[in-house]
N, C-alpha and C positions, 0 to 999 in steps of 0.2 A: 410847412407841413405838407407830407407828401403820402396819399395815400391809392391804395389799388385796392379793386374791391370787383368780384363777380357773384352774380346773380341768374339763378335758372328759371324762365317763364315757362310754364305748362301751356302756353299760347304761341301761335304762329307769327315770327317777325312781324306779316305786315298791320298784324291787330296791334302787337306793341308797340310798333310803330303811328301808327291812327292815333292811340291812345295815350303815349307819351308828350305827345304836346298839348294836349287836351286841356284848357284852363281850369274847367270843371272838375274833370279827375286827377289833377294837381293839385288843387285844393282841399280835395278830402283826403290825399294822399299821404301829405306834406304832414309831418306832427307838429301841432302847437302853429299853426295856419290861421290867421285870423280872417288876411283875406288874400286875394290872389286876382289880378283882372290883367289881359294881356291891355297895354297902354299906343301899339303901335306893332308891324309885322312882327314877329318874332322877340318881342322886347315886351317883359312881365314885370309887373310890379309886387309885392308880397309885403305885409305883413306879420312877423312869425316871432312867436313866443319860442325865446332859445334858452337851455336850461344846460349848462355847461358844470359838472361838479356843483360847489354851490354857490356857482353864480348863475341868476336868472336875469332875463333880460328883455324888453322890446327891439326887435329889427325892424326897422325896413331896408328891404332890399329890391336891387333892379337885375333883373335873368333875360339876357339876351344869349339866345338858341340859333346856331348856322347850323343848317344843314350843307355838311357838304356834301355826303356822299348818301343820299340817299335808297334804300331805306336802311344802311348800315352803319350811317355814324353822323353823331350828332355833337356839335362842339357847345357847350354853355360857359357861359362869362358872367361871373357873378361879381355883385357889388354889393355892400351894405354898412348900415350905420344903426350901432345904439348909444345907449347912454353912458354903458359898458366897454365900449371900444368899437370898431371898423373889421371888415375881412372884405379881403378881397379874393377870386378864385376862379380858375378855369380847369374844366372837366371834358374828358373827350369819352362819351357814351360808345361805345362800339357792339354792334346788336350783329349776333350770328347765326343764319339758320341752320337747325339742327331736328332734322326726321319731324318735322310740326312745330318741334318746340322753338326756343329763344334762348340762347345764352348771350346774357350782356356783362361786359368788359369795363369797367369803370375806371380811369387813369386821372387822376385829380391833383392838384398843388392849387395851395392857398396860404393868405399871408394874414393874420390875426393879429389888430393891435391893441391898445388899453390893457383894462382890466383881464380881458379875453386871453391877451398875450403872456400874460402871466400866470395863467392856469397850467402853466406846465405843459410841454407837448403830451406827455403820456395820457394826460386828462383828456387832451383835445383830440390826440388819434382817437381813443375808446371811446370818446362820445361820437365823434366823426363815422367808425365802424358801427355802432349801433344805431345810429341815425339812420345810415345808406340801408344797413336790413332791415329795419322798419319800414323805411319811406318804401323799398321794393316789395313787400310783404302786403303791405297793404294798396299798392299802384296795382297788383296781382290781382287782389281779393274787388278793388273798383272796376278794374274792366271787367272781371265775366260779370261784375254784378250790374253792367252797362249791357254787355250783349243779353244776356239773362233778359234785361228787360226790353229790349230791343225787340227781342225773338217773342217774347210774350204780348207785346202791342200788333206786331205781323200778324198774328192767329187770326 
């Protein structure tokens, strides 16, 4: 499964950047998040409720994050295991500034087995595409509602 996916922040690179690896606002981010706790540098643990057509399911999964080129690209290496099947998957986030704002680049391929795997790619792109604008829709809507309160505790 191989998908590409862009995304426009009304925010300045280096706050998407700040806020992108953020444990806290990855976990309210994240739909179906049960929990989220970094376990070691750059290397997350997750819990997440994955609802793929109709099959539902518990994950856990491991997200190890390089930065390589900071603050413009971020590589993640995803693992995970349910009861339902395994995915494995690496993503290379690419963040551009643009006049304040942020356009990010999302270049992804992942491998689904079990149950998972048999959902049919068509199922798994479209859940995969609706996942990524959700998760960014609302990664959007938790940072200004961070700096919001950031800027309110300073007064």
């Amino acid at each position: 499964m191989e998908i590409e996916y862009q995304y426009h922040f009304s925010l300045p690179r280096s706050v998407v950047w700040k806020y992108i690896k953020n444990e806290r606002v990855l976990k309210n981010a994240l739909p179906g998040c049960r929990s989220f706790s970094m376990v070691s540098n750059n290397i997350y643990k997750a819990e997440m409720d994955i609802h793929i057509g109709p099959i539902q399911d518990l994950f856990t999964l491991e997200i190890r994050l390089d930065e390589d080129q900071a603050p413009s690209l971020i590589e993640l290496h995803i693992k995970g295991n349910g009861n339902m099947g395994q995915l494995n998957g690496q993503a290379l986030l690419m963040l551009k500034e643009n006049q304040g704002t942020t356009m990010l680049s999302c270049k992804a391929n992942g491998q689904v087995t079990g149950a998972l795997g048999l959902a049919g790619k068509r199922i798994l792109d479209s859940s995969a595409n609706k996942g990524l604008e959700n998760f960014f829709q609302i990664l959007e809507k938790e940072i200004k509602r961070r700096i919001y309160e950031l800027k309110r505790r300073n007064r």
